[in-house]
matplotlib code that plots the C-alpha trace (Angstrom):
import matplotlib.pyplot as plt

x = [0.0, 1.4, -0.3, -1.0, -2.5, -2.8, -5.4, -7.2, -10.4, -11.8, -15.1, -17.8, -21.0, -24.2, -27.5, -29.2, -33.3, -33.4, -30.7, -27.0, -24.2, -20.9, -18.9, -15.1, -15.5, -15.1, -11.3, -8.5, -4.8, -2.1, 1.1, 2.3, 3.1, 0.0, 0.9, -1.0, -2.1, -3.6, -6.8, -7.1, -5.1, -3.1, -4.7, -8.0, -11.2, -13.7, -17.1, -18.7, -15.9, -19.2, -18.7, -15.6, -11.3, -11.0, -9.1, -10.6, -11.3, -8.2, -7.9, -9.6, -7.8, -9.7, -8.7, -7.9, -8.5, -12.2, -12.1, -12.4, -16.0, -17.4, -16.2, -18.1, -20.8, -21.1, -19.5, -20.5, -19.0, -15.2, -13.3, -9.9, -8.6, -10.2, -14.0, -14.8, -13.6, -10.2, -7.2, -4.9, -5.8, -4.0, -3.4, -4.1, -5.9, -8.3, -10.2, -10.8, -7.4, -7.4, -7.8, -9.0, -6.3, -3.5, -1.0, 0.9, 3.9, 3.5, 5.8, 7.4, 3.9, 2.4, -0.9, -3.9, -6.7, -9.9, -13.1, -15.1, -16.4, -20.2, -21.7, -23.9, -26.2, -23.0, -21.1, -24.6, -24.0, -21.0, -22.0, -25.2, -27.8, -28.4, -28.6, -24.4, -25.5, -27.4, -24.7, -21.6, -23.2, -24.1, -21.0, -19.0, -15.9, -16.0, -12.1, -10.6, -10.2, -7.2, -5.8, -2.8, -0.7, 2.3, 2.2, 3.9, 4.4, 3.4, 3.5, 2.6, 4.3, 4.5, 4.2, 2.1, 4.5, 2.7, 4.6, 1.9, -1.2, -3.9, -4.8, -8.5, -9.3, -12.4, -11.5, -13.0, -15.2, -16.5, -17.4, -18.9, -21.1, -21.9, -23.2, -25.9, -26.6, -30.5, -29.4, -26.3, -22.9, -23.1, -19.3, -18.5, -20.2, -18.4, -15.1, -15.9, -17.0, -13.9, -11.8, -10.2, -9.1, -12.9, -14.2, -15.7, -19.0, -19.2, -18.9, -20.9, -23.3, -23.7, -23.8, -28.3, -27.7, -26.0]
y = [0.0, 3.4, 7.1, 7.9, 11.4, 13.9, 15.9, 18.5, 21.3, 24.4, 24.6, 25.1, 26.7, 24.1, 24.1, 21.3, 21.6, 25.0, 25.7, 27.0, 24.6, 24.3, 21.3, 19.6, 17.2, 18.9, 17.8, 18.0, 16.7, 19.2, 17.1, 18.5, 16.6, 16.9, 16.4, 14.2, 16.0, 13.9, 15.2, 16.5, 17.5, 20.2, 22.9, 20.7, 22.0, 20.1, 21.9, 19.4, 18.5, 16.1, 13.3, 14.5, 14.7, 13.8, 11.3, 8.6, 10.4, 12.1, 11.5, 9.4, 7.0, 5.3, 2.9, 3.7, 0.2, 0.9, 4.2, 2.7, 0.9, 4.4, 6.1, 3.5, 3.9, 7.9, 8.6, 12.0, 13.8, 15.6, 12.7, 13.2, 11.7, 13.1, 12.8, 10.9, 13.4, 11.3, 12.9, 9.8, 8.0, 4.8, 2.1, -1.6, -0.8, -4.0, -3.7, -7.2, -7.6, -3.7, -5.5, -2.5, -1.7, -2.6, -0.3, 1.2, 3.4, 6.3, 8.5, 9.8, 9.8, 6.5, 5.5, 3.2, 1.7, 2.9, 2.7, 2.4, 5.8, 6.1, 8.1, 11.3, 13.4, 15.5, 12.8, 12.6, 16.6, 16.0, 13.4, 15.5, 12.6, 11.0, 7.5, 7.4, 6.7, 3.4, 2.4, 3.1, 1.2, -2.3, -2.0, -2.3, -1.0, 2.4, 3.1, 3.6, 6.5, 6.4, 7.8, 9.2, 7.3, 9.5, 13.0, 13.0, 14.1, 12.4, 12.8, 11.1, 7.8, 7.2, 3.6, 1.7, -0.2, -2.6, -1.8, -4.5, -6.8, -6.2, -9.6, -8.7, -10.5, -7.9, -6.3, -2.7, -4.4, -7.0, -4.0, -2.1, -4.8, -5.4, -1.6, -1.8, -5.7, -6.0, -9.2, -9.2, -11.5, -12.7, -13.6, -10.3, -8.4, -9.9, -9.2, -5.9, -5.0, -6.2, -4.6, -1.4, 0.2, 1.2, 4.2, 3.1, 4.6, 2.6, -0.7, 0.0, 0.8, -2.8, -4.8, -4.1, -6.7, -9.5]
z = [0.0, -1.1, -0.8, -4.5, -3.2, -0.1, -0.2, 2.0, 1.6, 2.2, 3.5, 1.4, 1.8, 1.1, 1.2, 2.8, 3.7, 3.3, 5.6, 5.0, 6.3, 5.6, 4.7, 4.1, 2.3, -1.3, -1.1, -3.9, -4.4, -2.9, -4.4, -1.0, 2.6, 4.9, 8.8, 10.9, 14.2, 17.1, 16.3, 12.4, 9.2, 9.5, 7.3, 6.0, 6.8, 9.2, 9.7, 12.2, 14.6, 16.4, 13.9, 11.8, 13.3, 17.3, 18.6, 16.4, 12.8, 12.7, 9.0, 6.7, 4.2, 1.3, -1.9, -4.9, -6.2, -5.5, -7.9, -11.2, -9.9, -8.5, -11.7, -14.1, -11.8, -11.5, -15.0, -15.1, -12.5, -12.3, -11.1, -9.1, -6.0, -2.4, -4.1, -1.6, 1.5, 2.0, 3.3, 2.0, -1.2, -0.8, -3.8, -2.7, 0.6, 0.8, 4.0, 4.4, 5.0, 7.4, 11.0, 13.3, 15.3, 13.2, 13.5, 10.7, 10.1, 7.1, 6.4, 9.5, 11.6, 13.0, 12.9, 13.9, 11.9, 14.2, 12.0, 8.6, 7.6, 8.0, 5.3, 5.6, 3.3, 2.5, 0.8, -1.3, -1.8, -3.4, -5.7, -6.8, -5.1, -1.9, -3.9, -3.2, 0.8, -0.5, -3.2, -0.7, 2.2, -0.1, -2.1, 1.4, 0.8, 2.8, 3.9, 7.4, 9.3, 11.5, 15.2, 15.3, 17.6, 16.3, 14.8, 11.7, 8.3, 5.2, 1.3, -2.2, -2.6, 1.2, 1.9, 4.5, 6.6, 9.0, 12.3, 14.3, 13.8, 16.3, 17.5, 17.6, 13.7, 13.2, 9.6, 8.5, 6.0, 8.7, 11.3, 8.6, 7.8, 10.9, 11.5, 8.7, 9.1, 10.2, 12.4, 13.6, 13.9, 17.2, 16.9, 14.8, 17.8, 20.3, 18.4, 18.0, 22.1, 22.7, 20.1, 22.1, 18.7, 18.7, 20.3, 23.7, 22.5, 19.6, 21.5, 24.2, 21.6, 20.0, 23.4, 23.2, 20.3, 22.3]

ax = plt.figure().add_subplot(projection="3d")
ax.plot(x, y, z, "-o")
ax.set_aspect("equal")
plt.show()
């Protein structure tokens, strides 16, 4: 795995309802170094700090294996890496092999696979419909955000070196299906309660479905 692209935003004035909100996600490359913080991207926009950065969504990776699918399937919009709000577009990143809470170093920063990304209307604002939310979430392949464990710098062409294997086996993809799964994995649900790379909130979360 290798960053093919860093990429940050302004934020950008929406309209969602009738109301005017702001959002990050309309990201492009910089062909520049970004540097990890413990809690966001130095210099990228976040307008909802309740469910974007903090400790666990301090920056968001995603595939660029999974591009050429998305691109095929919304072939006319502007393509470029960070459409899909990343900070890191990565090439081979396979989340069914992503264990959460493996640890890996890039660049000179280290970091920590912590969750799938969940996705909101805005993601369906920048692909011009709301149907993205329904296509993302059944295709399954959603990328990682990560927590910094070690702020750092990183840049295009960075690899992914895998510093240590979490010995909890719960993958991204796994947990992700789990989330939207109308009957749960009792064995997925029990790897993820225990899995401390999760936010605490998250596990405590699932434990109504044991």
């Amino acid at each position: 795995m290798r960053v093919l692209s860093t990429n940050i935003g302004n934020l950008t004035q929406i309209t969602w309802n009738g109301k005017q909100l702001q959002t990050g996600i309309f990201k492009s490359p910089t062909n520049s170094p970004l540097f990890l913080k413990k809690e966001i991207v130095a210099n990228d926009a976040i307008a909802n700090r309740k469910v974007h950065g903090g400790i666990y969504k301090a920056c968001y990776l995603f595939s660029t294996k999974h591009y050429p699918y998305w691109e095929k399937r919304y072939p006319n919009l502007k393509w470029n890496w960070g459409m899909f709000g990343e900070n890191l577009s990565v090439s081979n990143m396979d989340e069914t092999q992503l264990r959460i809470g493996d640890i890996y170093k890039i660049g000179s920063a280290l970091v920590q696979i912590s969750q799938p990304r969940e996705p909101c209307f805005k993601l369906g604002i920048r692909f011009g419909t709301q149907q993205i939310l329904k296509d993302f979430i059944n295709h399954g392949f959603p990328g990682t955000y990560v927590k910094i464990l070690e702020e750092g710098e990183v840049s295009p062409k960075d690899e992914l070196i895998l510093i240590k294997r979490s010995d909890n086996l719960l993958t991204v993809h796994q947990f992700f299906q789990l989330l939207y799964a109308k009957k749960k994995d009792k064995n997925l649900l029990k790897l993820a309660i225990d899995n401390i790379a999760l936010p605490e909130k998250k596990r405590e979360g699932l434990k109504k479905y044991l």
